[in-house]
Structure formats: structure tokens, C-alpha cells
N, C-alpha and C positions, 0 to 999 in steps of 0.2 A: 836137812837142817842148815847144812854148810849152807847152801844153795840161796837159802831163805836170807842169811845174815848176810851175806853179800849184796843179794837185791836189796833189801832195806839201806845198806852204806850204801848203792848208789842212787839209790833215794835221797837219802838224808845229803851228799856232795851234789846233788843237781839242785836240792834245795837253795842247799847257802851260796851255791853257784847264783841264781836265780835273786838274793835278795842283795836290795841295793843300799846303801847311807842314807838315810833318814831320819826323823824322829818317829821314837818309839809311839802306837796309838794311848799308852797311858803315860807317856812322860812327855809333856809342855814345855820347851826351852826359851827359855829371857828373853832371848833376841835371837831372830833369823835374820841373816843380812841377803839382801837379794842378789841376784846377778848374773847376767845375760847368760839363756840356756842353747846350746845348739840346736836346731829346730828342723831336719831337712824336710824339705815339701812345703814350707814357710816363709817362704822370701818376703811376703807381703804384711808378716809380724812377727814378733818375741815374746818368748816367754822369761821373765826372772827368776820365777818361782817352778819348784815341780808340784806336782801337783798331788802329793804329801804332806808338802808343806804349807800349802793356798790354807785361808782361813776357811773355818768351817760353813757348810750353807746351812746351818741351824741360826748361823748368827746373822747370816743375812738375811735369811728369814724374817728373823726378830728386827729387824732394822727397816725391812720394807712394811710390816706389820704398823711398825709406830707410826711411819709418815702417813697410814692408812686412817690408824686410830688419831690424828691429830688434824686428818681431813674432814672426818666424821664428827669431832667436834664443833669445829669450826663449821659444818654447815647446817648443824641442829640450831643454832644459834644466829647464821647467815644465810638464809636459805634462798635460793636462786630465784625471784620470783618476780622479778621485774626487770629491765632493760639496765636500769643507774644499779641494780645488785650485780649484775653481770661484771662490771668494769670493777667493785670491791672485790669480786670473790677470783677474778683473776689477777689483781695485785699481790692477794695473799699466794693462791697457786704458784705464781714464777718463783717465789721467794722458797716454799717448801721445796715446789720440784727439782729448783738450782739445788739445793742442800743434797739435797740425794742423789740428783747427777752429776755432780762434782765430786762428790765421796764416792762414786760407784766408779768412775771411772779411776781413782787412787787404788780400790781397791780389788778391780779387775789386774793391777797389773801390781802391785807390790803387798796387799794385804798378808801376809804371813799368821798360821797357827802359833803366834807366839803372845808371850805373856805383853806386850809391850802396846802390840794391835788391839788384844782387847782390852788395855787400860784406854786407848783412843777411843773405840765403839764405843766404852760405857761412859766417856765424858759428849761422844757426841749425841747419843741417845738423850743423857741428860738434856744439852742445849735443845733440841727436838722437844723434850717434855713442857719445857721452860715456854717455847712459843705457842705448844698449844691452852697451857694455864693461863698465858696472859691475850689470847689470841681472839676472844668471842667479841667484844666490841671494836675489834680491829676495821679501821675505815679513815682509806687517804683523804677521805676530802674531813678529817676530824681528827687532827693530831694537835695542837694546841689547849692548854689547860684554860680556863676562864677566867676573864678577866674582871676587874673589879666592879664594874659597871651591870655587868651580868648575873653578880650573885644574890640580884633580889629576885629575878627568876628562879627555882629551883634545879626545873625543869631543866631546862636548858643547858644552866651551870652543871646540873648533876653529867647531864650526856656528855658534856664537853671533857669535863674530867674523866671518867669512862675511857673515850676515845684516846684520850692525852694518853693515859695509862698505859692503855692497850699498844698505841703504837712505839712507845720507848719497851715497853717489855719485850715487842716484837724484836723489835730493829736493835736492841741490845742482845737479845738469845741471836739472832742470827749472825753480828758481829762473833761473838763468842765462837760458832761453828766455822765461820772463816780463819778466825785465828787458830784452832786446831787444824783444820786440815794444811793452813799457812805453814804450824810444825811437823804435821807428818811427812809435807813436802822437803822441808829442809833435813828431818831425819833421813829420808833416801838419800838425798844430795849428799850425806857426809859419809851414809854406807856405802855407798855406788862411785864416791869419789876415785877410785882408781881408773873406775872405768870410763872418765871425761864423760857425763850424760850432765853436768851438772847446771849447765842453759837452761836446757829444756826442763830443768826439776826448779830451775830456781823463778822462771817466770812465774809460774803457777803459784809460787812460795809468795813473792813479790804480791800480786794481783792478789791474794785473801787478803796478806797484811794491809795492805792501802786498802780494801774493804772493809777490815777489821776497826781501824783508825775512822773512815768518814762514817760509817755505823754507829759508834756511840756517839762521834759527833749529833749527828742526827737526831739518836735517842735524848740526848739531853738540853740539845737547843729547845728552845720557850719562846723561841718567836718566830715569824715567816716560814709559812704555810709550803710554800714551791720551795726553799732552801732544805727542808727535812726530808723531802719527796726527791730531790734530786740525790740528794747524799746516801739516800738510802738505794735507790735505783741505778745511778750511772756506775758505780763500782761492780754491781750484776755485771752493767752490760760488758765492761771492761772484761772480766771473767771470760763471757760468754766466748768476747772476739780471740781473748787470748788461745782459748778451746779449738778456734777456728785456724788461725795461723799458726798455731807451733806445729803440726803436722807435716809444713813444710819446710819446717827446720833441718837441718843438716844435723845426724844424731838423736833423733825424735826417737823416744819408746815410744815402741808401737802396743796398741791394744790388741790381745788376744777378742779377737771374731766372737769364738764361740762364746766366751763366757760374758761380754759386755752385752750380748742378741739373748742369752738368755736371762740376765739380768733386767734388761728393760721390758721381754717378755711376761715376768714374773709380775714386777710392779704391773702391769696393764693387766696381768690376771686378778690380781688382788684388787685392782682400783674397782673393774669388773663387780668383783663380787659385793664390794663395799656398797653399790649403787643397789643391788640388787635387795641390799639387809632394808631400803629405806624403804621400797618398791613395797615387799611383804608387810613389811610393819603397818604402813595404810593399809592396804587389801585385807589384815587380820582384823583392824578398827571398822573397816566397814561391817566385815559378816559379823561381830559383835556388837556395831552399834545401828545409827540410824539408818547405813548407808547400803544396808544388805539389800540384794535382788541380783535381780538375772544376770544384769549389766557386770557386774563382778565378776564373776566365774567368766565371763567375754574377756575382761579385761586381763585375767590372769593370764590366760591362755593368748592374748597377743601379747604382754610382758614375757614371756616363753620364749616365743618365736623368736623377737625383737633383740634380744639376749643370745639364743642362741645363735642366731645367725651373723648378729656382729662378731661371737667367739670365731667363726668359721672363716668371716672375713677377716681377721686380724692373724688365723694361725694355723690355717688350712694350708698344708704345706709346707710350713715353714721347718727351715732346715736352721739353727744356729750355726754349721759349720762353713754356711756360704758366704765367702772372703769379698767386701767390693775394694776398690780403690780407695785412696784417700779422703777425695773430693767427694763422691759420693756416701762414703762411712761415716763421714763429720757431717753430714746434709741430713743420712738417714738419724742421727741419734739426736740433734737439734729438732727435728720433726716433729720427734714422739712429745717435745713443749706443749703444741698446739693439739698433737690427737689427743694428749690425755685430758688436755682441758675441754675439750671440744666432744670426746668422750663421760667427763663427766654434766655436760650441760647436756648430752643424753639422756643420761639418767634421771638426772635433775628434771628434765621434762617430763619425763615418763611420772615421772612421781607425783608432778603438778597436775596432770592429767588424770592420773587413777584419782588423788585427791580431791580435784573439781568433782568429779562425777560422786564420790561418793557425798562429799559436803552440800553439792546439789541437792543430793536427795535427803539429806538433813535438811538443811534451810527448805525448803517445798514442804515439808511435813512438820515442820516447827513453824513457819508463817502462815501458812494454810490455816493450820488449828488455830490460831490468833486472831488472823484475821474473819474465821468463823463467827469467835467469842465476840471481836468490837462490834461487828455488824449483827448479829442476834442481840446485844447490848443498848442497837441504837433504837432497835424494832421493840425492844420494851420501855427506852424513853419515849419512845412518839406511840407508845400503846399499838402497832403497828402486828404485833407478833410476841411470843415465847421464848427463854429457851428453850435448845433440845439438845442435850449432850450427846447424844447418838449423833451426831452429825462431827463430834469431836475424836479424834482417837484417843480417850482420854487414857486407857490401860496402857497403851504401847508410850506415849508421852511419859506417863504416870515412872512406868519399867526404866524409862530411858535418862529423864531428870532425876530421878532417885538413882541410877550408877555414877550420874555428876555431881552428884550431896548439893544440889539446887536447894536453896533456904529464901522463902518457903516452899514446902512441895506442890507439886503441879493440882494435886486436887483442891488443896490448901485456898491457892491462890483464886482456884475456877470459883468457890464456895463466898470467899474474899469479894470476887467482882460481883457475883448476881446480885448478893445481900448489897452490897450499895448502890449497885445498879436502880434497884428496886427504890432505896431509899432516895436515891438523888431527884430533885436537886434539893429539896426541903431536911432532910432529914439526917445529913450525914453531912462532916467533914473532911472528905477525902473527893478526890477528882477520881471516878475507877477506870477509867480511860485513861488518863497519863498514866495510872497506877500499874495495869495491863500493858503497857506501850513499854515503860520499864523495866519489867520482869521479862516480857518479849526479848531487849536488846541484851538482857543481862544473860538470857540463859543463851542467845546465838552466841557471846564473848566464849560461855564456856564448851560451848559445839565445839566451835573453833579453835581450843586450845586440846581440847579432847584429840582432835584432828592434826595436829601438832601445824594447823596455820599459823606462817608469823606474825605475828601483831604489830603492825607497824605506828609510829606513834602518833601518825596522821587517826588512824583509825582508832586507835586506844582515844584519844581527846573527844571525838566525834561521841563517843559511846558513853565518854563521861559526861558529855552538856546533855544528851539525853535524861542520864541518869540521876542530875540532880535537878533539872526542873522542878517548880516548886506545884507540887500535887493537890497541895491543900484548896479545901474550899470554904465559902463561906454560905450557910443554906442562904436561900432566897426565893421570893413566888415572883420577881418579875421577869416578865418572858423575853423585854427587849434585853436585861443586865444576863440572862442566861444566851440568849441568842448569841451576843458580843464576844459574851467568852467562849464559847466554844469556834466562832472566826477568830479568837486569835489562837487559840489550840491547836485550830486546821495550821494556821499561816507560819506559826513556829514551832509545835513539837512536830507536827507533820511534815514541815522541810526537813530539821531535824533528823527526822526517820528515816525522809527518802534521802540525805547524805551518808548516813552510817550504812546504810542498806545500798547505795551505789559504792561504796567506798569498800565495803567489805566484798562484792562480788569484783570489784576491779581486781585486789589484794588476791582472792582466788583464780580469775580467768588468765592474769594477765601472765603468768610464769608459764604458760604455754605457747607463748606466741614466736619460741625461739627454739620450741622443740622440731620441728619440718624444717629449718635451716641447720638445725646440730645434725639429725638423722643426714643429710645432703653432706655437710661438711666434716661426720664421719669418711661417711663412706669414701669422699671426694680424698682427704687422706692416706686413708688403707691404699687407694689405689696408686697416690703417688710413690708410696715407701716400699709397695710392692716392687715398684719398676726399678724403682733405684736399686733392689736388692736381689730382684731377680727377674730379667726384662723377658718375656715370653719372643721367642723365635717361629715360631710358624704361625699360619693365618686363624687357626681358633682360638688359640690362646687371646690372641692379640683380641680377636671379637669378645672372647669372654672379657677381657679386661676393657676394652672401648665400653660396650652393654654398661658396665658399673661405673665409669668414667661420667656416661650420657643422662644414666641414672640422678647420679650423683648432682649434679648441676642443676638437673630440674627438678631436686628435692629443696635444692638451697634458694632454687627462684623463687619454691613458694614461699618465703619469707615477706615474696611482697606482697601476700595476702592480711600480711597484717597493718598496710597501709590505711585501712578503713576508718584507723584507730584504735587504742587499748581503753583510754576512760571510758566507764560506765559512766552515764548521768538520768538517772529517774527522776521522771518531772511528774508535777500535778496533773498534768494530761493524760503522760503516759507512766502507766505505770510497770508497764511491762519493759523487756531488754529492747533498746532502742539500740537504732544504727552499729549494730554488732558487725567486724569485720568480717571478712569469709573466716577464717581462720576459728575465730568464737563460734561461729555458725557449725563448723564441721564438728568442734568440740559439741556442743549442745547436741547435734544428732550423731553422737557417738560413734563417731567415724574416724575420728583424728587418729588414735592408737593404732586399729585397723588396716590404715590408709598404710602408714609406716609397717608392719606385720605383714601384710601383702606383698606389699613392694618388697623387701627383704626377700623374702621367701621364695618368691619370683626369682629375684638375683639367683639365691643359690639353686633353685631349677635348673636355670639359664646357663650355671656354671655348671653343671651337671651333664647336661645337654650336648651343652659344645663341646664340652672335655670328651664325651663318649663321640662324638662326632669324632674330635680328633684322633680318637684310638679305633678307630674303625677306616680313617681314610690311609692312615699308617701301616695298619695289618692289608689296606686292599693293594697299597703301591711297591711294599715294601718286604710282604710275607710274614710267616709269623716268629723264624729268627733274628729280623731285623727290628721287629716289633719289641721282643721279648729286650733285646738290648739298647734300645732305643729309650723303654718305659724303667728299666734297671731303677734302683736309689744312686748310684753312683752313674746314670747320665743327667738324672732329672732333678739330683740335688734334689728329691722329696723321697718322703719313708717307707719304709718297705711297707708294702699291702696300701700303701695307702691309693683308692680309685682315682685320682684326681692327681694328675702327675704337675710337677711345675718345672717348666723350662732349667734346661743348666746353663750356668752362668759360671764362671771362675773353676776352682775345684776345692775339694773337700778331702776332711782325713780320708772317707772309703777310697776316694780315689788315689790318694797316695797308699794304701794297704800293698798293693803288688810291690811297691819298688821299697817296702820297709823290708817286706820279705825277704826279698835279695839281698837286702845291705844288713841284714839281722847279725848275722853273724860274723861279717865281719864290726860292726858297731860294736858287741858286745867283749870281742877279741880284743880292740883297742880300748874300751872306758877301764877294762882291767889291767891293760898296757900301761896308760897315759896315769890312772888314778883317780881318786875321787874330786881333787883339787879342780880337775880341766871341766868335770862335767857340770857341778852340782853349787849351790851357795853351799856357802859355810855358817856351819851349825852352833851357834857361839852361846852358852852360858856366863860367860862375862864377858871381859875386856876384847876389843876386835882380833887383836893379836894374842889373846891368852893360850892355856893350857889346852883349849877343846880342840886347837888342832891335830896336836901331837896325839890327842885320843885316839880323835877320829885316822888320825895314820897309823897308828897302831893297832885300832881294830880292822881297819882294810888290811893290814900286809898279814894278820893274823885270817881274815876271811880268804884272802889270796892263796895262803900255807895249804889251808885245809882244799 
């Protein structure tokens, strides 16, 4: 028993030996003030914080989650789908992405679990919320309200304002985040002021506030178009640069490696996934609407691939703990600007691509059946022929317009044309030809919103001059006044038709014509950030990585397959898809997705290949103990078990593990020698100089005692 109570005491004294000053996990203190941690094995960064005290990743979470959910707004409403969309929807991305990597980088290196940071978080979430409410008709070339001359248009007046609105909401929530993070910078600068860092804290401080200031400016000027665009942009760039050069500053906080690799990692997972939500959501519309068939289940299974294999290339391997230089760690985090954009116009195509192909087969099976009706319509004005509804799919039509509450319904309307049909031209006053030609364009409008196509307002106008042509008729028996009208029928609702009908299939084809250049300009990407972060040293590496380099470039060549051109134009001649690029050609025979799927898949073969190549010319030179230490996690900088090894470069915690060992005890000899002062920040509930020191020293000399 003696024996037992003695073990337990030195139990319980290797315990409280063992635990160090910090905050409690249920007690949250006001303020943690930061400041330089001794770090050995470190030269190349600092830590302020321990890592007790670091904020929570529930909250980062939540913070990467919003810029997610404010992307996905914004592209329900802007959707990538033409060459002039590409250039709005990256004005808006530099703006969010800055927001988040200017805050990630505050908060990789001074965020603290205390009550003060997340009074900051929940004011800069708000600003975030604020830009994606005002953020859906957001577009530079449409910042100015209308002017007086303009308000007998509605039209027009209405979009300008729109746009006016949109852009001062913007460019004032994003001011707003500037000048937050402008004061979280100057709160380090006054906690950290003993320890002279206050340069390097107070540029950063500087460069939001002068953002913060030409930003409302911005938002609230009323005149000159380039003056709002500049003021709202050059202060970025300002940022950007200052991002670039304090690194060389004399006294520069440095960024902890590991946590800013896996924070940027994170958002690229999330962004990932966001793309992926839009992917499904079509693929689900087709197997429930028009657009089911084979081709689907094709498509799913290369959106698979094409997902998974970019996952592989962006994180196969990747180690957060591996340390690069300045120049290259400030190269590699500017980078991710361009992958993530250039990432999301992956996705963005891929989605324009399942979407074509399903709305193809909507339009084919809605114009078919119409164009059944006019031409069985015309063979009973010239007594030529019958109808025969068997030649219509009227059930599946019937199924499909009654899930779109179409008024009138599909049978409705079949019954509507024959009975005038029959009657025209003596007997009725209705044209059943425009009559059918209207109900035609009215129910593709609602295809195409069903399909969450954007509507652009080129083609919304188109579809209204259709819709209100005047249908009416007046009976008649003579054959030249009947002849007449219906040449002018052909000459204007029929061009008519074939505009709304080329204009709507452009609006559909053309959002893919920059999907084989993003696939290319991924990849092209991934391979430069790899090198910067982790440059392969022997000759397969280097092949696997040349392979996706070579790839790479002749995915982004085929961009000039789209030189062919993007507008559609259907003429009286022809009425089929004329002078279609290669690029529409490959889409049409359902190859485009494929093409990218293959290739991918390929890569990772290739990387598979060579890798086992390289571990088999290792094991034949070198044996299988030089082998075994050779492929370690601690030479290869890549994870345990993982097949596919990746060169070492720099070094990592594992590999400072042996020489903590050695220094363990004495380090732990000295932090209870020296005290809590020399190691740790200080733990402060009030004032900087208050009461919580003398706590915290008299709980250490009372932890000491025991």
C-alpha cells in the first residue's frame, strides 16, 4: 500500500513537473500579448505565439468557409461563361483573395485564443458578409449611377444603378477590412513595442489605412469611370508590393512555414470542393430533367477523375513543414493568386461543359418536337398531309413542361395549334405559327433557367421581340394577301428566331472555350510551386516533373483552338451549327471532358511509373539500407507510407527530433531556472503591466515548491 502511495506522488510531481503556463482550455483571457519564442532548429522563422495560445482552427475554418460561401454567391449570379466574364469575375477574386491573405498572414503569426482576436474575426467576417450582399451585380466596366439623359430608358438606367450600387458596397466593405486589419497591425506594434519589431508592424498598418481612405473615396465618387478603378486597385497593389519587400527588412517577423502551407492548403481544399457543389448540382438536373442519357454517367465519371487527379497534383506529397528561403516563400504564397483563379476557371468549365451537353439535349428534344408541329402544320395548310402526334414526344414533353408550371400546357397548346391550323386562314383570328414559335422560345427561356444558364440581357431582349410580335390575324380568301404575309413571317419572325436561337447556343458553347487552357494553366502552376517548394534532385523526379511541365503547355496551346471563333450565327441557308471551332467540334462529339480526364490520369500513371522507377534504380545501386534511408519521411520531406517519395529540400521538425532529444533536458532544466518571463508571452487579463503577472509568478514559484 505504502508502495502504491508513493508511486502515485511521483506520479502526480512528474505531472505538474511536466505542465507549463498557459491558459486554461475553459478559461479565455482579454488579451495575450505576443512575443518572440526561442525556436532551436529555426533560424529561418519565429514563433510569438505557443501554440496554446495560437487561435483556434474552428475559427479558421469558419473564416475560410465564408470567403467560400461569398465566392459561390457571387458566381450563381456571375457565371464564367464568356471571355469579357473572365476579366469581372477576376476583378472581384483579387479583392476577396487579398482579404484573406492579408488576414492569414496576421494571423499565422500573431492571432492569439483571446477575447480581443475574436472581437477582430467577428468584425472582419461581418465586412466579408457585407461584400458578398452587395456583391451580385458587381462589374468594373459599370460603376457609375445614371445620368439624367438616360432615365427615359428604364433598362438601362435600372442596370446602371445596379452596378453603381454594387460597386460602392463593394469597395466600401472592403475599405472597412483594410482598416481592421490596419488596427490589428498597430495593436501588435504597441504589444511588441519593447521588442523594436515596430517597422516592419507599422508598414503593413500604414498600406491598409491609405487603402482604407482611397476605398471610400472610390465608393463614393459619382463621376470618372478609370478614377473609381484606380483607387480602388492601386492601393491592392501597394499591399501586394509591401508583402514583397519587408521580408528584407532588418527585424522582419518571420512567418511560421508550417502553419501559413497549411492554411493556404486548406482554402485550395475548400475552393476544391466548392467547384465540385456546382459540378453535381447540373449532373443531378439532367438525370431529372431533359438532359438524362448515357452521356451523363460518361460525364460523371471524367468529373471524378479530373477532381481527383488535380487533388493529387496540388497535395501529393506535400509536407507543410518544408522551410524555403525568403525569395522563394514570398514567390510561392503570391502564386496561389493565380492557381486559385485559374483553379476556379477549371471548374467553372467543367461545369459549362456537363451543362452544354445536357442543355443540348434539352434544346434537340424541345426544337425537334416544334419543329415537327410547324412543318406537319404547313402540310395541312397546303392539304399536303395530317397531323400524327406519334411523331411528337408528347408524354415526355407533356412530364417535362408540367415540372416547369409552363402556362399553357404542352397538350394545351398542341390542341390550340391544330384547331387553327385547320381553321386558318378564313376562320380564325390568331396567326398559329407565330402563336407556336412563341410558346417554342418562351418554354427554352424556362429550360434554361431550370439549367441555371445565365441570361444575359443581349438574349433576354432577343426573346422578348420574339415574344411580343403581333400574332393576330385578320380571315381572308385571297391567296396573293396570304402569300405576302407569310414572306414577311419568314423574313422577320424567322430571322428573329434564328437570333434568339444563335444567341442562346453562343451563351451555352462559349463558357467552354477556356476550359483546355485553365486544365494547361493548372497544371502549368502546380508544377512551378512544386519546384519552388520542393525541387527534385535526381533524374526521375526531374522526368516526372519535366512530363507535367510538357503536358502542361500543350494543354494551354490548345487554347488556340478557339481561334475559329465563339459566335454562333444561323442563317436562312443554313440552319445547322456553321463554322464551329475545333474546340466546339470536340465539345459536340463529347470529347472535351475526356480529353482533359485522360490526360490527367495519364500524368498520374507517369508519376507513378517513374517514381517506382526511381525506387528500384536506388534499391539496385545502392542496397536495400541505403534505400530504406534514403526514402525515410525525414530525407524525403514526404509522409510516412506514403508510395511516391518527394525530394528533400531544407529541413523539417522530424529532422530536428534527434538533436531536441539531446537538448530536452537540459532545456527543461533551464525554462525552470530562468522562469516563465524568458520563455513565454505574457498572459494579461487587464492592463499590460497589471496584477497577472505577479500571479503568474506566484503560481510558477508555487509549481517550482512542489
Amino acid at each position: 500500500m505504502e508502495k502504491q502511495v508513493t508511486r502515485t506522488s511521483n506520479i502526480s510531481r512528474e505531472t505538474q513537473k511536466l505542465e507549463k503556463p498557459g491558459p486554461k482550455p475553459s478559461s479565455i483571457p482579454l488579451v495575450i500579448y505576443p512575443g518572440p519564442i526561442e525556436t532551436e532548429g529555426k533560424e529561418d522563422e519565429e514563433e510569438w505565439l505557443r501554440e496554446e495560445q495560437r487561435g483556434t482552427e474552428w475559427l479558421n475554418l469558419l473564416y475560410d468557409l465564408v470567403i467560400v460561401a461569398i465566392l459561390t454567391v457571387f458566381s450563381a449570379s456571375n457565371e464564367v461563361s464568356s471571355p469579357e466574364s473572365i476579366l469581372t469575375y477576376f476583378s472581384y477574386i483579387v479583392l476577396i483573395w487579398w482579404v484573406w491573405a492579408s488576414q492569414t498572414l496576421y494571423d499565422v503569426r500573431f492571432q492569439a485564443n483571446d477575447w480581443i482576436h475574436r472581437l477582430f474575426k467577428f468584425l472582419q467576417l461581418a465586412a466579408f458578409a457585407f461584400v458578398g450582399i452587395t456583391s451580385q451585380a458587381f462589374d468594373p466596366e459599370n460603376v457609375l449611377p445614371p445620368s439624367d439623359d438616360l432615365l427615359s430608358d428604364p433598362t438601362v438606367a435600372g442596370a446602371m444603378q445596379q452596378g453603381a450600387t454594387a460597386f460602392k458596397g463593394v469597395a466600401a466593405a472592403y475599405g472597412l477590412s483594410r482598416l481592421l486589419c490596419g488596427i490589428q497591425y498597430l495593436y501588435v506594434a504597441y504589444a511588441t513595442r519593447r521588442h523594436g519589431r515596430w517597422v516592419t508592424l507599422a508598414i503593413p498598418a500604414a498600406t491598409c489605412f491609405l487603402s482604407f481612405a482611397l476605398n471610400f473615396i472610390a465608393a463614393f465618387l459619382n463621376s470618372n469611370t478609370a478614377a473609381k478603378i484606380v483607387l480602388l486597385y492601386l492601393p491592392l497593389g501597394l499591399e501586394m508590393l509591401a508583402v514583397l519587400i519587408l521580408p528584407f527588412f532588418r527585424g522582419y517577423i518571420k512567418t511560421p512555414v508550417a502553419l501559413v502551407s497549411q492554411r493556404y492548403g486548406e482554402l485550395t481544399l475548400v475552393i476544391l470542393g466548392e467547384g465540385i457543389i456546382g459540378i453535381i448540382r447540373n449532373l443531378g438536373n439532367a438525370v431529372k430533367g431533359f438532359g438524362v442519357g448515357n452521356n451523363v454517367y460518361g460525364q460523371a465519371v471524367c468529373v471524378l477523375v479530373i477532381v481527383w487527379c488535380a487533388w493529387h497534383f496540388l497535395f501529393h506529397g506535400f509536407n507543410a513543414e518544408i522551410r524555403m528561403g525568403r525569395k522563394r516563400g514570398i514567390l510561392w504564397l503570391i502564386l496561389h493568386l493565380p492557381l486559385h483563379f485559374v483553379l476556379l476557371l477549371l471548374l467553372a468549365g467543367m461545369n459549362n461543359a456537363v451543362q452544354y451537353d445536357n442543355l443540348g439535349v434539352a434544346f434537340v428534344s424541345v426544337t425537334g418536337a416544334f419543329d415537327t408541329l410547324q412543318q406537319q402544320g404547313v402540310d395541312v395548310l397546303s392539304r399536303n398531309g395530317t397531323f400524327d402526334l406519334s411523331q411528337v414526344p408528347m408524354q415526355d414533353l407533356t412530364l417535362q413542361f408540367g415540372n416547369l408550371e409552363l402556362v399553357p400546357s404542352f397538350p394545351d397548346e398542341v390542341a390550340y395549334f391544330e384547331n387553327t391550323v385547320q381553321q386558318f386562314p378564313q376562320n380564325t383570328t390568331v396567326n398559329p405559327f407565330i402563336n407556336l414559335l412563341q410558346y417554342e422560345v418562351n418554354a427554352l427561356m424556362y429550360v434554361a433557367v431550370e439549367y441555371q444558364l445565365g441570361i444575359t440581357q443581349e438574349l433576354y431582349d432577343t426573346a422578348m421581340r420574339v415574344t411580343q410580335f403581333n400574332a393576330s390575324w385578320v380571315s381572308t380568301d385571297n391567296e396573293t394577301v396570304l402569300e405576302q404575309y407569310l414572306d414577311f413571317v419568314q423574313d422577320t419572325v424567322g430571322d428573329a428566331v434564328r437570333e434568339f436561337s444563335s444567341e442562346m447556343d453562343t451563351e451555352i458553347l462559349q463558357g467552354t472555350v477556356f476550359f483546355l487552357p485553365a486544365t494547361g494553366g493548372f497544371l502549368f502552376l502546380v508544377c512551378v510551386l512544386n519546384v519552388l517548394r520542393a525541387p527534385p534532385s535526381r533524374l526521375w523526379p526531374w522526368t516526372a516533373w519535366g512530363t507535367k511541365l510538357a503536358v502542361s503547355i500543350g494543354l494551354g496551346l490548345l487554347g488556340l483552338l478557339d481561334l475559329g471563333g465563339i459566335q454562333i450565327n444561323f442563317t436562312e441557308q443554313d440552319n445547322s451549327f456553321p463554322d464551329l471551332n475545333a474546340v466546339y467540334r470536340l465539345l459536340r462529339a463529347n470529347w472535351l471532358l475526356p480529353t482533359a480526364a485522360i490526360t490527367y490520369a495519364a500524368l498520374v500513371l507517369a508519376d507513378a511509373i517513374f517514381m517506382s522507377i526511381a525506387r528500384w534504380a536506388e534499391e539496385r545501386g545502392l542496397g536495400k539500407v541505403a534505400t530504406e534511408e534514403s526514402y525515410s519521411p525525414t530525407a524525403t520531406e514526404g509522409r510516412a507510407g506514403d508510395g511516391l517519395p518527394l525530394e528533400r529540400i531544407g529541413s523539417t521538425k522530424d529532422a530536428d527530433k534527434a538533436h531536441d532529444r539531446e537538448s530536452s533536458d537540459q532545456d527543461e532544466e533551464r525554462f525552470w531556472a530562468e522562469g516563465p518571463r524568458a520563455h513565454s508571452p505574457r498572459l494579461l487579463e487587464g492592463n499590460e503591466d497589471g496584477a497577472s503577472d505577479e500571479v503568474g509568478e506566484e503560481t510558477f514559484m508555487h509549481a517550482r515548491a512542489v
